[in-house]
DRENDO-1510 file (C-alpha; in Angstrom, 1 decimal, always signed):
<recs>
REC; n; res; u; v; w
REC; 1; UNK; -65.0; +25.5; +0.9 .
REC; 2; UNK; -62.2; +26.1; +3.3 .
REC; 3; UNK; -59.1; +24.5; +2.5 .
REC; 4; UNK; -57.9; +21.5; +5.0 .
REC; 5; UNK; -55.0; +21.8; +7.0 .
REC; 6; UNK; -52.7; +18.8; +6.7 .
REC; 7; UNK; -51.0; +18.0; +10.1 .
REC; 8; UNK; -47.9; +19.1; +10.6 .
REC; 9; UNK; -44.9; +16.6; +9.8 .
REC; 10; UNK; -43.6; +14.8; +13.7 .
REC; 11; UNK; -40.3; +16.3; +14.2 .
REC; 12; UNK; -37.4; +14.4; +13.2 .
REC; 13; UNK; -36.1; +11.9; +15.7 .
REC; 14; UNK; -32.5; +12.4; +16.3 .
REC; 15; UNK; -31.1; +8.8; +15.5 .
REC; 16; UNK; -29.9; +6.3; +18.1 .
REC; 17; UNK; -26.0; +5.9; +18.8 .
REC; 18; UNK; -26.0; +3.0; +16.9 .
REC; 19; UNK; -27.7; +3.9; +13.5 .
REC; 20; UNK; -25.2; +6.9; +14.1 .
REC; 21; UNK; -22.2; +4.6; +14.6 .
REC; 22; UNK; -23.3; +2.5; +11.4 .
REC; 23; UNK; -23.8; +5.2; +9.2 .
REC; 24; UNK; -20.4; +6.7; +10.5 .
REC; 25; UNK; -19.2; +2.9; +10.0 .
REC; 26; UNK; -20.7; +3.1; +5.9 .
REC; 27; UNK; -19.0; +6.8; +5.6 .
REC; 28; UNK; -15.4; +5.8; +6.9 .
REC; 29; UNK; -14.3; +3.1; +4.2 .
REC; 30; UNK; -10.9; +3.4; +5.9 .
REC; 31; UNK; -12.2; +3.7; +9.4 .
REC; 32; UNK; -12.2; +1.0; +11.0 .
REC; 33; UNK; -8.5; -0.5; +9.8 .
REC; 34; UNK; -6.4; +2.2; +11.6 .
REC; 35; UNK; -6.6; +3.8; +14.8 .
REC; 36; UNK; -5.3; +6.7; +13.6 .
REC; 37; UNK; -7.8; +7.4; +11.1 .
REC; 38; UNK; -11.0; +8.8; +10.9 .
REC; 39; UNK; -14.3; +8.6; +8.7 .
REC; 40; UNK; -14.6; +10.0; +5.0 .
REC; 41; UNK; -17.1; +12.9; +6.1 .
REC; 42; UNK; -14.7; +14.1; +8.9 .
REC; 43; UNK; -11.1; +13.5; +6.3 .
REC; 44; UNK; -9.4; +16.7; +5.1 .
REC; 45; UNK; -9.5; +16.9; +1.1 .
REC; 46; UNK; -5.6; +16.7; +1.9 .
REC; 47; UNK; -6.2; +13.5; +3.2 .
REC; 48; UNK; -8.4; +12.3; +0.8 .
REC; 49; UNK; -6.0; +13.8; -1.8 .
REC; 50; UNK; -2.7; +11.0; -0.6 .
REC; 51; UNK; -5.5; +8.1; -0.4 .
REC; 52; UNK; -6.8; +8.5; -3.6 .
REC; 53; UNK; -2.8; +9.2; -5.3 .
REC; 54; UNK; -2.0; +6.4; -3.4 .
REC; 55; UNK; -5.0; +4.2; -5.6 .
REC; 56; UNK; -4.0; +5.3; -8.5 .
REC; 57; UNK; -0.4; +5.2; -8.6 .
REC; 58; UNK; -0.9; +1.6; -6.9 .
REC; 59; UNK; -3.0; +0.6; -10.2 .
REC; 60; UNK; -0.9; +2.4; -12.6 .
REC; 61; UNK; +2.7; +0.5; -11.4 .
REC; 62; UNK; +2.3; -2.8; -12.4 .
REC; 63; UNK; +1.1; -1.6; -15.9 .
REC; 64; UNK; +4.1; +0.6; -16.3 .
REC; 65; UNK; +6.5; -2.5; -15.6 .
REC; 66; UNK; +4.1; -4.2; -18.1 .
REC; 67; UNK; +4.3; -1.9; -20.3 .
REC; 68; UNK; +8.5; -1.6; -20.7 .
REC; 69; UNK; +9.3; -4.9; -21.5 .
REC; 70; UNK; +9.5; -6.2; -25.0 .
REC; 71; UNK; +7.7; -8.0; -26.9 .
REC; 72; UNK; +9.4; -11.6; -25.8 .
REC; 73; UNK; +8.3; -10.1; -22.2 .
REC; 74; UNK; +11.7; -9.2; -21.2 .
REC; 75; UNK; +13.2; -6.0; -20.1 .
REC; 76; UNK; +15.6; -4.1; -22.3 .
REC; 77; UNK; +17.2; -1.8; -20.1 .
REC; 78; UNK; +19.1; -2.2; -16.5 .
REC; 79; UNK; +16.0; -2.7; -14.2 .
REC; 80; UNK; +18.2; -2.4; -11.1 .
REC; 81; UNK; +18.7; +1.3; -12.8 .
REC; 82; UNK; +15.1; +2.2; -12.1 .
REC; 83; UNK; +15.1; +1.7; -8.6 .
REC; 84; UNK; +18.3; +3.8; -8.3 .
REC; 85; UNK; +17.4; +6.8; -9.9 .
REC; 86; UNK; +13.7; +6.7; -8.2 .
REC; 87; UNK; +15.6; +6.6; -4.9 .
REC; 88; UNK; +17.6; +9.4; -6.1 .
REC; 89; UNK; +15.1; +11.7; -6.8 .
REC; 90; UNK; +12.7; +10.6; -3.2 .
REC; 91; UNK; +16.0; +11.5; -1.7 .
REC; 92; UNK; +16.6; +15.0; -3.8 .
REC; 93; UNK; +12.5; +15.7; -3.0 .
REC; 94; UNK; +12.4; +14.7; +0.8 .
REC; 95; UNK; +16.3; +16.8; +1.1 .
REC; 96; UNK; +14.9; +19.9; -0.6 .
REC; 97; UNK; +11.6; +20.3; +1.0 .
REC; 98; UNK; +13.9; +19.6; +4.9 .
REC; 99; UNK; +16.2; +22.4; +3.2 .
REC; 100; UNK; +13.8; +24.9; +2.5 .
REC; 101; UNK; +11.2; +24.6; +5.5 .
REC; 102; UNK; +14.5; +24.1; +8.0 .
REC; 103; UNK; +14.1; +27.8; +9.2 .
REC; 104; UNK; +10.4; +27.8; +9.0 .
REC; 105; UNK; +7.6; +27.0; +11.7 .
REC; 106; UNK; +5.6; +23.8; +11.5 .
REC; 107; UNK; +1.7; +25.1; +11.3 .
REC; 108; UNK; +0.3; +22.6; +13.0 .
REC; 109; UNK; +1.8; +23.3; +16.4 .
REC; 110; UNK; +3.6; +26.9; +16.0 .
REC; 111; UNK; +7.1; +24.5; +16.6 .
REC; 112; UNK; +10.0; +25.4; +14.5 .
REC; 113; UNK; +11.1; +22.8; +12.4 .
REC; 114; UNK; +14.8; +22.6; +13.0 .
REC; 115; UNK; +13.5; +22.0; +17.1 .
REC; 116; UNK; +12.3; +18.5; +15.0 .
REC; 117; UNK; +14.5; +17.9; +12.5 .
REC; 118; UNK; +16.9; +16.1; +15.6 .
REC; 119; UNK; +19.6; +13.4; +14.4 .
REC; 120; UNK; +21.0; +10.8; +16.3 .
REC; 121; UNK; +22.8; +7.5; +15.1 .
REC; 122; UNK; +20.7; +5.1; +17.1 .
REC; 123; UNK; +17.1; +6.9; +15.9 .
REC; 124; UNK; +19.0; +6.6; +12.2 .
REC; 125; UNK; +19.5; +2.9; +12.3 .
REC; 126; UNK; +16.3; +2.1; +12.6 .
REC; 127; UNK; +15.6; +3.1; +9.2 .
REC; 128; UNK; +18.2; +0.2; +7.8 .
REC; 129; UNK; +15.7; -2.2; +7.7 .
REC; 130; UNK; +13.1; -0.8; +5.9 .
REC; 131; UNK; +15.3; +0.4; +3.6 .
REC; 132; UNK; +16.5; -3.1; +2.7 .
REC; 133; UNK; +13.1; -5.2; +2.7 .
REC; 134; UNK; +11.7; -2.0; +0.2 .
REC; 135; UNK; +14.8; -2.6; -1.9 .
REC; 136; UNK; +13.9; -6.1; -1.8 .
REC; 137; UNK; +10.6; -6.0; -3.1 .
REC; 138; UNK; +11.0; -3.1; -5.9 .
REC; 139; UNK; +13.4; -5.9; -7.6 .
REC; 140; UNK; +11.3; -8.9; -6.8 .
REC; 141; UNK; +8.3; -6.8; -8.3 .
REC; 142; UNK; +9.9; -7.1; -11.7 .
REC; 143; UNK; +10.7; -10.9; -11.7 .
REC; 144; UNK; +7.0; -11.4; -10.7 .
REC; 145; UNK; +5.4; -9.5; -13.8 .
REC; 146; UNK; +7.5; -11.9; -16.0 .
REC; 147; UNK; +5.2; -14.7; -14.5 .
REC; 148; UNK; +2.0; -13.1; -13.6 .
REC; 149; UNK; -0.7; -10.7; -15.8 .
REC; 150; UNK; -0.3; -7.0; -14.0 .
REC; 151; UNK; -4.3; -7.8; -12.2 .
REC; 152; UNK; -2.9; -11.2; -11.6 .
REC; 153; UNK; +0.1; -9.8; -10.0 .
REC; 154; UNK; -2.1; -6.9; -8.1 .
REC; 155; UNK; -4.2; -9.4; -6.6 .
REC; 156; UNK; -1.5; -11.9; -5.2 .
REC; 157; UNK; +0.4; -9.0; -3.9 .
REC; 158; UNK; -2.7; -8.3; -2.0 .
REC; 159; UNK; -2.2; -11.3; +0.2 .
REC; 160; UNK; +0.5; -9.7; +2.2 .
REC; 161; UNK; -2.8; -8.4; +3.9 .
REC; 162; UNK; -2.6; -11.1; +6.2 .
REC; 163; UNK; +1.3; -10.7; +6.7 .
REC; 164; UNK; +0.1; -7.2; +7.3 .
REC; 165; UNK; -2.5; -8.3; +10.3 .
REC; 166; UNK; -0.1; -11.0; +12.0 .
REC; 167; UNK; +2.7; -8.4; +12.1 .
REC; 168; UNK; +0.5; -5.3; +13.3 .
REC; 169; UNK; -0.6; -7.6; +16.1 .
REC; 170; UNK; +3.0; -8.6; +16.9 .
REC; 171; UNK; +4.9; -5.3; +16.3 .
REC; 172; UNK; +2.1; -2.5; +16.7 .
REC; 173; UNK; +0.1; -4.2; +19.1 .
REC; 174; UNK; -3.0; -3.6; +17.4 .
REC; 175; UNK; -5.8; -6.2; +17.5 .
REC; 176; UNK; -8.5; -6.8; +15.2 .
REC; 177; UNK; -11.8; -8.3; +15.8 .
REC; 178; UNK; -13.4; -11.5; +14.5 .
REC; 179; UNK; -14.9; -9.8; +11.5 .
REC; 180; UNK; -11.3; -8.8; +11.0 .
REC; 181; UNK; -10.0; -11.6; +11.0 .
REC; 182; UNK; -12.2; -13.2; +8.7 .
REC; 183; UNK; -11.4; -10.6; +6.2 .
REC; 184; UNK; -8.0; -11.0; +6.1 .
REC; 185; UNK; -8.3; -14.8; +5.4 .
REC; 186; UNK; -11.0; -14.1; +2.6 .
REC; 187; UNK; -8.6; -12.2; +0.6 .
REC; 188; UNK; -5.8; -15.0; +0.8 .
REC; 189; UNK; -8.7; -16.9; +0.3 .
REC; 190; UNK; -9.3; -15.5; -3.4 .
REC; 191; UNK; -5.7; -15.2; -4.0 .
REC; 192; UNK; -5.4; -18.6; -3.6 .
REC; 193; UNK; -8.7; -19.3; -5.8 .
REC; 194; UNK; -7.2; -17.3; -8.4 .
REC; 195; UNK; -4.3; -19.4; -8.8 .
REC; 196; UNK; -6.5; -22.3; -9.3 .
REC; 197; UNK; -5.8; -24.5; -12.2 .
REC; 198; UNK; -8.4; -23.9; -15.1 .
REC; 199; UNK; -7.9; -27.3; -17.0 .
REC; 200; UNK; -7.4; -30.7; -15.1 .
REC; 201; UNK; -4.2; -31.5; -12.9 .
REC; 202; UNK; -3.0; -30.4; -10.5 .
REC; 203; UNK; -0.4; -27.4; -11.4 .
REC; 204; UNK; -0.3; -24.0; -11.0 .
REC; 205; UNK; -0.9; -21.5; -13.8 .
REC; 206; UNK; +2.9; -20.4; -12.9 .
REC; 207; UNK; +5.7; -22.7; -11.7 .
REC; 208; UNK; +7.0; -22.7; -8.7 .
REC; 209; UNK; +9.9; -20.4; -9.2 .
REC; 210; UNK; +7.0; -17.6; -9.7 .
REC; 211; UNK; +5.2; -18.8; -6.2 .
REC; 212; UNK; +8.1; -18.5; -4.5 .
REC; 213; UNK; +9.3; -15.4; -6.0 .
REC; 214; UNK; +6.1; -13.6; -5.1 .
REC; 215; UNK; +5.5; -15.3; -1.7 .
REC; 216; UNK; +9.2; -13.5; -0.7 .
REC; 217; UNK; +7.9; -10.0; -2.6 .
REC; 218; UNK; +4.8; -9.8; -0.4 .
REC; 219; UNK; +6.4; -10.7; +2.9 .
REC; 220; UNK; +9.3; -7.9; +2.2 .
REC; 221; UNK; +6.2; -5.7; +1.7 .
REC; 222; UNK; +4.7; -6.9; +4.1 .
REC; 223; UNK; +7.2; -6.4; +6.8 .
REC; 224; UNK; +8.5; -3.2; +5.4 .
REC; 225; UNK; +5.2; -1.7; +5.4 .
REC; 226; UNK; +4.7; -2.5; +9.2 .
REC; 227; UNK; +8.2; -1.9; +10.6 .
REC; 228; UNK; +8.3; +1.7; +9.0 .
REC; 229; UNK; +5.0; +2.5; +10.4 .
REC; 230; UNK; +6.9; +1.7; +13.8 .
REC; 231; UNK; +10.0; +3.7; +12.9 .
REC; 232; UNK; +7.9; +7.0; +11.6 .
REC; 233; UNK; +5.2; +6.4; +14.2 .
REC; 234; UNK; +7.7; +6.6; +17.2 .
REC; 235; UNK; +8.6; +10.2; +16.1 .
REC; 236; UNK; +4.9; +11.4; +14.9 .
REC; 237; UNK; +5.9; +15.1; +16.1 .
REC; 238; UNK; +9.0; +14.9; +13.2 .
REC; 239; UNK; +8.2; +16.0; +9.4 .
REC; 240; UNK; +7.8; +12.6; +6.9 .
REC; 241; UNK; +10.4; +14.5; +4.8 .
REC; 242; UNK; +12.6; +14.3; +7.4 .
REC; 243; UNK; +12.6; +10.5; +8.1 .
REC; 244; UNK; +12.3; +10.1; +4.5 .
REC; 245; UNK; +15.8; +11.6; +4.1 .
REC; 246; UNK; +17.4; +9.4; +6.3 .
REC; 247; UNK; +15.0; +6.3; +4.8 .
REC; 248; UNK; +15.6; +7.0; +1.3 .
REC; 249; UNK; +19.6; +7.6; +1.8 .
REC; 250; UNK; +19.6; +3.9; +2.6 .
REC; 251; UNK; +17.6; +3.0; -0.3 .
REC; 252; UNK; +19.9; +4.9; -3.0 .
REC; 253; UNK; +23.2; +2.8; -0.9 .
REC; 254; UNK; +21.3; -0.2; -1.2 .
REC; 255; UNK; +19.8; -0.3; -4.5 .
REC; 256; UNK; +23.3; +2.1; -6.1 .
REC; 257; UNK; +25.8; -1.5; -5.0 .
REC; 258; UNK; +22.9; -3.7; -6.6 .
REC; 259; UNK; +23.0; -1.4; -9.9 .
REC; 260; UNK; +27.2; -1.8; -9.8 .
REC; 261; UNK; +26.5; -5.5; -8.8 .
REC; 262; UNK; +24.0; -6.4; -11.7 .
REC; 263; UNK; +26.5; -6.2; -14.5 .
REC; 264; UNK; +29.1; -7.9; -13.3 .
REC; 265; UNK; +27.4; -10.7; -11.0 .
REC; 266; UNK; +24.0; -10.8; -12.1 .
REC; 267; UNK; +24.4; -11.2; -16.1 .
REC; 268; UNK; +23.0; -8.3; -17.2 .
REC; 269; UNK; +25.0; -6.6; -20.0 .
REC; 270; UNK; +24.9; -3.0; -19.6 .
REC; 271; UNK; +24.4; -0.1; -17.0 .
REC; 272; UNK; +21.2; +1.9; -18.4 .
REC; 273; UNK; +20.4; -0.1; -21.9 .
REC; 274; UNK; +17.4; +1.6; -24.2 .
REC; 275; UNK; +16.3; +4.0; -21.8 .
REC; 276; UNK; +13.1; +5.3; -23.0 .
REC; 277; UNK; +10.7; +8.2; -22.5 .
REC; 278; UNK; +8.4; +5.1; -21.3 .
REC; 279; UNK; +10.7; +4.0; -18.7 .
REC; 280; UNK; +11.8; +7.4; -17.4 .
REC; 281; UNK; +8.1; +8.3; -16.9 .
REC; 282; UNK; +8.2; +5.3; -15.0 .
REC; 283; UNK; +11.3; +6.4; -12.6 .
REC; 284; UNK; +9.5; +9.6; -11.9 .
REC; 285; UNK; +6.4; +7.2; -11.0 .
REC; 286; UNK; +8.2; +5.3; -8.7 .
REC; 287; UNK; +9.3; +8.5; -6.8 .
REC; 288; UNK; +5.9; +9.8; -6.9 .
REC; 289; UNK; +4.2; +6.7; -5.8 .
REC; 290; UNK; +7.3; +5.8; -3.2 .
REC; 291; UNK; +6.4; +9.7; -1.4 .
REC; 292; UNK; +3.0; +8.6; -1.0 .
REC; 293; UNK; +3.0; +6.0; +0.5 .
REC; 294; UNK; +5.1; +7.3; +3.2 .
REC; 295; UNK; +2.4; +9.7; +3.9 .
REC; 296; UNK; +0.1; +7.0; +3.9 .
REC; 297; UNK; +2.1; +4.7; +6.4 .
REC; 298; UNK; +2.6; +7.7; +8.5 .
REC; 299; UNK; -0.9; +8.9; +8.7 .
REC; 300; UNK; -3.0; +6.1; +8.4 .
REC; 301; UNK; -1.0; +2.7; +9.0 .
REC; 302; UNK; +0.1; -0.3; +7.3 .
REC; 303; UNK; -3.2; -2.2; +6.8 .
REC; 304; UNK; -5.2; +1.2; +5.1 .
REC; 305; UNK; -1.7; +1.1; +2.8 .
REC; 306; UNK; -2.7; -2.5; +2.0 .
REC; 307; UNK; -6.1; -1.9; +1.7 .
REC; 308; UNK; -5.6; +0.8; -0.9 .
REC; 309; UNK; -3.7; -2.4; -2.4 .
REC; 310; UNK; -6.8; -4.6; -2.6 .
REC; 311; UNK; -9.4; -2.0; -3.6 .
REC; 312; UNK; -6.9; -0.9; -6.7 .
REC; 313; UNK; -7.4; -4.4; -7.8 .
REC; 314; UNK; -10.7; -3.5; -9.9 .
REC; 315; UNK; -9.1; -0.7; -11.3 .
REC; 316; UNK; -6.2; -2.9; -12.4 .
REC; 317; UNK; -8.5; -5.5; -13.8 .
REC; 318; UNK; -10.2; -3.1; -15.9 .
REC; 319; UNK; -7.1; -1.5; -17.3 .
REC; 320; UNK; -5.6; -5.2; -17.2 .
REC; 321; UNK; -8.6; -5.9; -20.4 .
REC; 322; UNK; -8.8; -2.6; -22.1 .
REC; 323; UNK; -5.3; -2.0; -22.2 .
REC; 324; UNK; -3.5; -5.4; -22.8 .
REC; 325; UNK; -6.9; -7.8; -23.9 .
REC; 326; UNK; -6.8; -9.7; -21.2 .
REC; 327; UNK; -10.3; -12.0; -20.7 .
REC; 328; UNK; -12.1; -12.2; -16.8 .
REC; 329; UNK; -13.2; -15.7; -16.6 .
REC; 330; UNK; -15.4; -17.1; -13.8 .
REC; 331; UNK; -12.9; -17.8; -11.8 .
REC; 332; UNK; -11.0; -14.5; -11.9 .
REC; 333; UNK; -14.4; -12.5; -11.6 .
REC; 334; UNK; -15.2; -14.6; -8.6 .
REC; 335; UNK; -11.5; -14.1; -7.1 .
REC; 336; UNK; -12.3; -10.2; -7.4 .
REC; 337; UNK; -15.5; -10.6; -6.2 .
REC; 338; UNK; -14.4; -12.9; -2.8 .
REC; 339; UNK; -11.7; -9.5; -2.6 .
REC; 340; UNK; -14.5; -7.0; -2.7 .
REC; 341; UNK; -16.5; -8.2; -0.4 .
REC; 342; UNK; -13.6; -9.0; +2.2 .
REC; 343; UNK; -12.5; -5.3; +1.6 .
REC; 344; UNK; -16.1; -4.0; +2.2 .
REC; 345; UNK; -16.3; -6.3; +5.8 .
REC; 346; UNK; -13.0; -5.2; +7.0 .
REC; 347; UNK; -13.4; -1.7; +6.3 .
REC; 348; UNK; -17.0; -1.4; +7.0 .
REC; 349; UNK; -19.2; -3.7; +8.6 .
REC; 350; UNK; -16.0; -4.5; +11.2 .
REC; 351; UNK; -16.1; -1.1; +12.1 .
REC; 352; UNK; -19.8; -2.1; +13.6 .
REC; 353; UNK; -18.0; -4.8; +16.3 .
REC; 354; UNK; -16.1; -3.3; +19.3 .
REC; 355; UNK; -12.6; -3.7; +19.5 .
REC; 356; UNK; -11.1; -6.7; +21.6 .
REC; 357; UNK; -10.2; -4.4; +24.4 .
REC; 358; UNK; -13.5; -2.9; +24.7 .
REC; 359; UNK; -15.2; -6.1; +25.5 .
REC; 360; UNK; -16.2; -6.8; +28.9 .
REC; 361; UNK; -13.8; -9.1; +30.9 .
REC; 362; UNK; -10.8; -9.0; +27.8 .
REC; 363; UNK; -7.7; -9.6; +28.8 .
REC; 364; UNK; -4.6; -9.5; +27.1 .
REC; 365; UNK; -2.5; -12.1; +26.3 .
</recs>
């Protein structure tokens, strides 16, 4: 018997703009929380290369500061040391790569780089500020370990997300939809439930000295994230090793007179103290980690940098039971959880709204 012919499959029907803008929108995890940045299938692996540094080192920091105190949870050595000597080395990094690349052209544009490396005092300035709210949080960072578990500390930094929002709207100009929005509250929403009381009454699981002390640490990252997106985004066509030269040569002043400071004001007892392999793997770290997120602030913008923030909190939660026994209740699964899932709508299923000034009859305030 002759063998039937099945029909022949319909051709494929080339999908509508917006499947094609949701499945862009499910592709671009970072896409819709920078205007500068652009979906996962159309990121450079170098790209993809800072994010994913940027992750790790983000979960790997608060274990480190964990990991160098003692067993009475206190910290043997100088800890204003640490922030010098990371500063120090940024600054020896950002100075030799400006060194050796001064006579070169940049490849991106055929423009030499010493046409770019410019210097003026006003443009220089501008770089004080940063410099001062970063020093500000590296030594707040340490007093908050004291008080919180490193996923506990991860996720409450993450509330700076909304410090984040306020201030891009304010500084950058950049305005976020109402899915947004919502986001940003959700994840001050499960910071706030994971500080929760688990027994009856009505105190914190830290004292007040701890809320405070954070709430300062996340507002200096906050604002120092945001305002150095503004410094290194006026001068996008200048190398980030160049504004990190003059960034980082504020941090080693201001974090060198804290170091001279801390003996003789601030009761500690000696210069370096036991200087370990541990905590000399953990200068290098903060170097690392500090030249990263340059890149990041510069490329994608200070709500991706916090974002990486929120998403590392999982990673830090895992590491947070496997490395120092830590138990995930109920309420901290569900505080990770309400995180998640505002992560996933702001980077995602916002992506699917149009912007504020893309709506018919906007106006701006």
């Amino acid at each position: 018997l002759p063998r039937r012919r099945s029909a022949p499959p319909p051709p494929a029907r080339p999908p509508s703009a917006g499947r094609a803008h949701a499945m862009d929108a499910c592709l671009g995890i970072f896409g819709s929380a920078s205007e500068s940045c652009v979906g996962l299938k159309n990121m450079t692996m170098k790209s993809m290369f800072y994010l994913g540094a940027g992750l790790a080192l983000n979960t790997l920091m608060p274990l480190l500061m964990r990991a160098t105190q003692s067993e009475e949870r206190v910290y043997n050595y100088n800890i204003t040391m640490v922030f010098v000597w990371a500063e120090v080395l940024k600054l020896v990094a950002a100075g030799g790569w400006c060194f050796a690349n001064y006579g070169g052209v940049d490849p991106s544009d055929g423009v030499a780089y010493a046409t770019k490396m410019t210097f003026t005092w006003n443009e220089n300035l501008h770089y004080f500020i940063p410099g001062f709210l970063f020093f500000a949080q590296n030594n707040l960072s340490f007093v908050c370990v004291q008080y919180y578990q490193p996923a506990s500390y991860q996720l409450l930094m993450n509330t700076r997300i909304v410090l984040v929002a306020v201030l891009s709207t304010v500084l950058l100009r950049k305005r976020l939809n109402q899915l947004e929005w919502c986001a940003v509250f959700l994840i001050s929403i499960g910071a706030i439930q994971h500080n929760l009381p688990k027994e009856a009454g009505f105190a914190f699981r830290v004292p007040f000295t701890g809320l405070l002390v954070m709430l300062i640490t996340a507002t200096a990252a906050a604002l120092g994230n945001v305002y150095t997106q503004l410094v290194v985004q006026a001068k996008k066509d200048q190398p980030i090793m160049w504004q990190n030269l003059q960034l980082y040569a504020y941090g080693v002043v201001f974090n060198g007179i804290n170091w001279l400071l801390s003996v003789r004001f601030m009761g500690q007892q000696y210069f370096f103290g036991e200087v370990t392999g541990l905590v000399v793997f953990e200068i290098v770290m903060f170097a690392v980690y500090g030249l990263t997120i340059s890149v990041i602030l510069k490329e994608f913008g200070a709500i991706v940098r916090t974002i990486v923030g929120a998403i590392s909190i999982v990673c830090n939660g895992a590491l947070d039971v496997f490395v120092f026994g830590s138990v995930i209740d109920v309420l901290d699964g569900t505080s990770y959880g309400v995180i998640m899932i505002a992560v996933h709508l702001f980077t995602n299923v916002a992506a699917l709204l149009p912007k504020p000034q893309d709506v018919p009859g906007y106006q701006k305030v």
